[in-house]
C-alpha distance (Angstrom), angle and dihedral (degrees) to the residues before:
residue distance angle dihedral
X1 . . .
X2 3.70 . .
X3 3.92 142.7 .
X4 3.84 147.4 162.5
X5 3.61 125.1 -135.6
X6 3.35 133.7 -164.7
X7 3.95 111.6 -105.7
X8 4.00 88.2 -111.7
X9 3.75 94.4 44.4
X10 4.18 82.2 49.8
X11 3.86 99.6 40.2
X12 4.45 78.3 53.1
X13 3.90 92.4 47.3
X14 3.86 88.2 46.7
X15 3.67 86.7 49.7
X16 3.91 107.5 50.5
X17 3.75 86.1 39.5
X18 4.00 99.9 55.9
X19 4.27 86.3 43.6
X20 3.87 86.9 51.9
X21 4.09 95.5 42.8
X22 3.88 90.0 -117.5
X23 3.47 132.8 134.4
X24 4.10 122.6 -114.7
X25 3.93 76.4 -112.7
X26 3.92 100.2 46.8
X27 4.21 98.4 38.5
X28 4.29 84.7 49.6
X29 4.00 91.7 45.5
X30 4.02 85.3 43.9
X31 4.10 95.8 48.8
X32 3.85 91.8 40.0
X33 3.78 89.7 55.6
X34 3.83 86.7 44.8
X35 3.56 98.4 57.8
X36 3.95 94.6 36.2
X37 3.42 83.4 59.9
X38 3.52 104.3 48.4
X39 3.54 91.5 68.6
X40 3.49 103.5 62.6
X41 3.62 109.6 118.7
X42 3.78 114.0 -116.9
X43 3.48 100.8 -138.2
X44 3.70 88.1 72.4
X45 4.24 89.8 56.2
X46 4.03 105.3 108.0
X47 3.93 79.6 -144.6
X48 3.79 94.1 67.8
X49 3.61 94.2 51.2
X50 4.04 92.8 54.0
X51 4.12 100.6 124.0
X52 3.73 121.3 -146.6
X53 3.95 123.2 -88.8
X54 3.55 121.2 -131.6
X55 3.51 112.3 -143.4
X56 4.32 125.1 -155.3
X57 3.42 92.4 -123.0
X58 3.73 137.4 39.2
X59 3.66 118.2 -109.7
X60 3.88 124.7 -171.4
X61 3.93 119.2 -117.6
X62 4.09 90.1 -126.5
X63 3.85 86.3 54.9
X64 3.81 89.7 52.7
X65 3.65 94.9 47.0
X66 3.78 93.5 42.2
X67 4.37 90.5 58.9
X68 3.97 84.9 38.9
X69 4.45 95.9 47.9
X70 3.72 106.8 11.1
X71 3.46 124.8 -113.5
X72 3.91 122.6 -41.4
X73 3.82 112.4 -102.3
């Protein structure tokens, strides 16, 4: 794949890439993906079509957070 940019639009790629240690190459691959990717449409995420579980007993929402965080200090 191929594309021009602008010289501002390249002097900004250059310039993100060399603060995250990338490559021109490797910080457009990694934004490309990024974008692609943001427009998947959630509905189709297995994670947003988890249902609830109902447990036997009741248990509080400060007990769940306390096993999940640790105790408040």
């Amino acid at each position: 794949m191929q594309t021009e940019l602008e010289e501002k639009e390249y002097e900004l790629l250059a310039s993100i890439a060399k603060r995250e240690g990338l490559t021109i190459k490797e910080a457009a691959r990694k934004a490309l993906l990024e974008w692609s990717l943001s427009g998947i449409n959630l509905e189709d995420d297995p994670f947003f079509k988890l249902k609830p579980i109902r447990f036997r007993e009741h248990i509080k929402n400060s007990e769940i957070d306390r096993y999940l965080y640790g105790a408040r200090q």
